[in-house]
N, C-alpha and C positions, 0 to 999 in steps of 0.2 A: 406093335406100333414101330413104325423105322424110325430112325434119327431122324429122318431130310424131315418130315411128318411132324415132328418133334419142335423139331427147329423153326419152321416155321407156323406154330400156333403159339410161341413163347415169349413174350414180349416184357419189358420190364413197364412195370408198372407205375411208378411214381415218374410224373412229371417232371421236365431236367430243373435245374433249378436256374433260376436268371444269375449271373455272374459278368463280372467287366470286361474279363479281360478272356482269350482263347488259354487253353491249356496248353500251349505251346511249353513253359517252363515248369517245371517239377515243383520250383518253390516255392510258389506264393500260395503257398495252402491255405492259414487262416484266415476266413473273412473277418468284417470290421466284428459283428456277429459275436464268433466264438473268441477275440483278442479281446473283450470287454469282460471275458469270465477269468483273463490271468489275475486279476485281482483277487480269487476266491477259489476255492475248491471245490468241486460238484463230483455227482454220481456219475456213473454212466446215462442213465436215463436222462439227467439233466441236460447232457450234453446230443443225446436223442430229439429231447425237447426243442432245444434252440436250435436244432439247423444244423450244429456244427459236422458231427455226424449223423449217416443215413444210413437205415435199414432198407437192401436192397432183396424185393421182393420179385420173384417172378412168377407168370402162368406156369405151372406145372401141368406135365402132361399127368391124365388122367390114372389113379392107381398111385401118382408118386407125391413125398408127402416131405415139408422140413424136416431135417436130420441134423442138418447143421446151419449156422447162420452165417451172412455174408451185412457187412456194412462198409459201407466210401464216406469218406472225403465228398463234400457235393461237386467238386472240379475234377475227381475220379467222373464221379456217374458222367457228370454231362460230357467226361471223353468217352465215355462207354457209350452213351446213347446217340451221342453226336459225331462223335471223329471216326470210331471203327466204322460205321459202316460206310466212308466214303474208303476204306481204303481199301486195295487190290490183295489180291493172294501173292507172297511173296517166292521166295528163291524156293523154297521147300515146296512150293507144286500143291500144296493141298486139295484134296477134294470138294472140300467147302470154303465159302470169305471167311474172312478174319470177323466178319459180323456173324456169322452161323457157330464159329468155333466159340466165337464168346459165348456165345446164349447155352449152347452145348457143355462148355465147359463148367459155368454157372451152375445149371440145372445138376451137373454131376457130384458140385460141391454140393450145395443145398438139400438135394436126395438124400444123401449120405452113399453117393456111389462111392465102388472102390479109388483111390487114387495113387495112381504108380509115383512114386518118388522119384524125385529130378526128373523124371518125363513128363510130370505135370502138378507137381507143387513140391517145391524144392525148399531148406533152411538155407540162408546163403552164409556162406562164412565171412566173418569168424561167426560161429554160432551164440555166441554169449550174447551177442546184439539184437538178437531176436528176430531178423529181419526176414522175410519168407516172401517167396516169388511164384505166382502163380501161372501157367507158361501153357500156350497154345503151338499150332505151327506158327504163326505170325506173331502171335502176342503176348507181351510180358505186364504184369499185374504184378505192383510190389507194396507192400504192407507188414502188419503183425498180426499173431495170434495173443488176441485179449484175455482169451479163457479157452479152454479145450472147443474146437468147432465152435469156434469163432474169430471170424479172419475181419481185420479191416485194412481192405485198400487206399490208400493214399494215391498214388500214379502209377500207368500206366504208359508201353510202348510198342512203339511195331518194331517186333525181332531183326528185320534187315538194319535197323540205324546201328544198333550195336555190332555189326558185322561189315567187316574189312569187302570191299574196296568200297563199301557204302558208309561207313562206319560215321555217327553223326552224335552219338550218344553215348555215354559210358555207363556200366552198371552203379558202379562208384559214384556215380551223382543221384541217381535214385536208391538208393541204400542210406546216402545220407537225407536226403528230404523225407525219406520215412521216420527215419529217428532223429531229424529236427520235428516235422509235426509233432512224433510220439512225445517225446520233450515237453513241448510249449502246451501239451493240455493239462489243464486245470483240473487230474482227475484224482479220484478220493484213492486209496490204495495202492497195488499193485497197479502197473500201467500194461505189464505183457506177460506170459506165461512161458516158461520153457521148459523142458522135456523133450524125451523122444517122440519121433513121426507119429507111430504108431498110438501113442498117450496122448499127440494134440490133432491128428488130422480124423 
């Protein structure tokens, strides 16, 4: 079965979620929602339950099966399902949009395909911070590993903003809105897991 074939019978499946405002800034992560659970401590699943975070599902092609798990932010998902696909293939020329690369990319986490370090999920440093970057030609996805395979996305960007003479974004602003979300959740335990590539990807 080819990629393009691939790519386009793969669709994410959950509904985006209604939200106020556009995903233009990294920071406004928590809704009213999961800011009424800083009062208290919860499971993971609890926080599954309420909305706050989402287990991001896709059609898999046929033969391929969960390996690993993938969960957002609901202002993750609705840029994933809403903002990449209006936008263009960048400086790098790619063969596919920046919406084919995602669905592709995805499905590679999820399988449990192989994934090259730094060319397509990177720890960013300093490494103690937990912070992990999931990287297309155009797109950059940044989040933590909660438990070995398993990643959660906070925000996302298209790779030209961070790059001179376009440059509009700094890595350093989504590094910190990942570990202020990580921060502000109300979760029972460990909140990230570290280790080598190899022991979480």
């Amino acid at each position: 079965m080819g990629c393009a074939a691939s790519l386009n019978r793969a669709t994410l499946d959950r509904p985006a979620p209604r939200i106020g405002s556009s995903f233009d800034s990294p920071y406004h992560l928590l809704t009213f929602k999961s800011a009424k659970l800083l009062t208290h401590m919860a499971t993971f699943d609890n926080l599954l339950q309420d909305g706050t975070i989402v287990r991001v599902k896709l059609r898999l092609p046929r033969g391929k099966f969960d390996e690993r798990e993938l969960y957002a932010y609901p202002e993750c998902l609705n840029w994933m399902r809403k903002t990449v696909p209006t936008m263009v293939t960048g400086r790098v020329q790619s063969a596919f949009t920046p919406a084919e690369q995602l669905i592709n990319r995805l499905i590679q986490w999820i399988t449990g395909e192989p994934m090259v370090h730094d060319r397509m999920f990177k720890d960013m440093e300093p490494q103690r911070d937990g912070v992990w970057e999931l990287k297309t030609a155009d797109l950059r996805i940044f989040g933590w590993m909660y438990k070995p395979k398993k990643f959660i996305a906070v925000c996302g960007g298209y790779t030209d903003d961070y790059k001179e003479p376009t440059k509009i974004k700094n890595y350093a602003d989504d590094k910190r809105a990942v570990m202020t979300a990580r921060n502000a959740l109300p979760l029972d335990g460990e909140k990230f897991v570290m280790g080598d590539f190899d022991e979480l990807v």
